[in-house]
C-alpha positions in Angstrom: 0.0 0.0 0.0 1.2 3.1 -0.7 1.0 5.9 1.9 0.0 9.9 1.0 2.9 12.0 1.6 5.5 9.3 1.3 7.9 10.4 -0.1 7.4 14.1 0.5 8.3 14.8 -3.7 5.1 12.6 -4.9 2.6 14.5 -2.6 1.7 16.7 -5.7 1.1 13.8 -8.0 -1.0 12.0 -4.9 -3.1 15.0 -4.8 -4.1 14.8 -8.2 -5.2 11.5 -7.2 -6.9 12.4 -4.4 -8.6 15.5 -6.4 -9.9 12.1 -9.0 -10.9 10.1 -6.5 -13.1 12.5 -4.4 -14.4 14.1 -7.4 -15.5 10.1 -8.4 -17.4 10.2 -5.0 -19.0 13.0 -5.4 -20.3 11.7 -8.4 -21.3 8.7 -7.2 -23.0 10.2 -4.6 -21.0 8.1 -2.4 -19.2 10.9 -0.7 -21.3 11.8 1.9 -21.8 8.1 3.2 -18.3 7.6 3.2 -16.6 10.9 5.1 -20.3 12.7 5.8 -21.7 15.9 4.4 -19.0 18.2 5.4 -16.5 16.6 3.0 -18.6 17.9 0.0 -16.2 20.3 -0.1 -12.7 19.3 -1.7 -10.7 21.6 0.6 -12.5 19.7 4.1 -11.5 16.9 2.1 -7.9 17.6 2.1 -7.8 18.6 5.2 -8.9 15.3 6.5 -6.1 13.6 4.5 -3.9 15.3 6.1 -1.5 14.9 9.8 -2.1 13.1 12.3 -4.8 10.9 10.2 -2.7 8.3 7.7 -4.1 7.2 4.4 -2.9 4.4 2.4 -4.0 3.4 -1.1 -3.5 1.6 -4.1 -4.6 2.6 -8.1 -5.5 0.3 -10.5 -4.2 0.1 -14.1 -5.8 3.0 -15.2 -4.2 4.9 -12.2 -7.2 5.6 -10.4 -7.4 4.6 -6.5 -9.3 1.5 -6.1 -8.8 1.1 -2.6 -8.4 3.6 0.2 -7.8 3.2 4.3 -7.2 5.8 6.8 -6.1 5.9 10.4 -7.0 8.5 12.5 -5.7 8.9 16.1 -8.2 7.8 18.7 -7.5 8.3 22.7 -5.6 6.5 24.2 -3.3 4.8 21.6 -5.8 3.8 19.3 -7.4 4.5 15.6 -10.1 4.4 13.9 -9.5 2.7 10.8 -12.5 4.1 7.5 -11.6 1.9 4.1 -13.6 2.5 0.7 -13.2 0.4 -2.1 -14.4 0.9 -5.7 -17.7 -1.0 -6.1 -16.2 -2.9 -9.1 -13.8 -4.5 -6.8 -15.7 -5.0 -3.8 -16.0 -8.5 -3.7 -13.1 -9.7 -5.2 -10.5 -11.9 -3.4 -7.7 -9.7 -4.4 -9.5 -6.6 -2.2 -9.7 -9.4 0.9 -6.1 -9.9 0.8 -5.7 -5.9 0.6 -7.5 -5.8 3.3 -5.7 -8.1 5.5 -2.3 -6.5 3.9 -4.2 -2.9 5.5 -5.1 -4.5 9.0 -1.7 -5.9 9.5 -0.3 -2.7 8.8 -2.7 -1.2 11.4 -2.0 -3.1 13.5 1.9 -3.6 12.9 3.8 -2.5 16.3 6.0 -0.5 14.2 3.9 1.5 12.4 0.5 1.2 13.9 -1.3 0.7 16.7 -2.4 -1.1 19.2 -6.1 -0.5 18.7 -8.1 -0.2 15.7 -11.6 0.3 15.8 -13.0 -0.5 12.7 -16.9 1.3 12.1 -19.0 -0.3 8.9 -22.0 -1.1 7.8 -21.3 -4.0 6.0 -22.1 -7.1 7.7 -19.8 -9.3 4.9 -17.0 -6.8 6.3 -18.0 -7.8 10.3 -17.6 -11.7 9.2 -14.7 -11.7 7.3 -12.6 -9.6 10.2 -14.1 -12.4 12.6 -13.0 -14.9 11.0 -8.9 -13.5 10.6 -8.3 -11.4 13.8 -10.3 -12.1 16.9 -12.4 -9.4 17.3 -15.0 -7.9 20.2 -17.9 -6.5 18.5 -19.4 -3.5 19.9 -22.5 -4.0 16.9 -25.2 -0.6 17.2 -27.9 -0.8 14.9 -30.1 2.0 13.6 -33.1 0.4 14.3 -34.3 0.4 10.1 
């Protein structure tokens, strides 16, 4: 996976990705389930890309991002860990071993951290992390 920002000379080309792939969600009409309402705006957008919260990603062939995962700092050592991934590519087995590769590097004592707290709606994505990592599921339903 790569990670925005790294190395510091890419960030303007990683922008331009980001630019494409928010501009994609917005489109989609994805954006606002994914980062909320506020993140209409590209600028909010960037901002939430940026320090302390860490996003990695990968493009396909056509160079666009496929997959996306971002850590942000949560008390006491932790993150909360958001992932998107193209609907074309949603339920293929290569985007299950990217996302094992992304919880190992999550949880990696190098480089991530203890904690992740992982928040979805997708009960496919509750059963698959069961089944790798043992979990505790804290489940809240919206009642619908």
């Amino acid at each position: 996976m790569r990670i925005y920002g790294e190395p510091a000379e890419l960030r303007g080309v990683q922008d331009t990705l980001l630019l494409d792939w928010w501009q994609g969600m917005v489109i989609s009409g994805e954006i606002g389930d994914v980062f909320g309402p506020g993140c209409l705006e590209l600028s909010t957008f960037m901002a939430a890309m940026q320090w302390p919260t860490r996003l990695m990603f990968e493009t396909d062939e056509n160079g666009k991002i496929w997959i996306a995962a971002w850590l942000d700092p949560a008390p006491f050592a932790g993150a909360f860990l958001g992932l998107w991934i193209a609907k074309e590519k949603r339920l293929s087995r290569e985007t299950w071993v990217t996302v094992l590769e992304v919880l190992h590097a999550a949880l990696h004592p190098d480089t991530g951290h203890p904690i992740v707290i992982v928040v979805t709606h997708d009960e496919r994505m509750i059963e698959g992390f069961d089944r790798v990592y043992h979990m505790t599921d804290g489940r809240i339903r919206n009642g619908h």
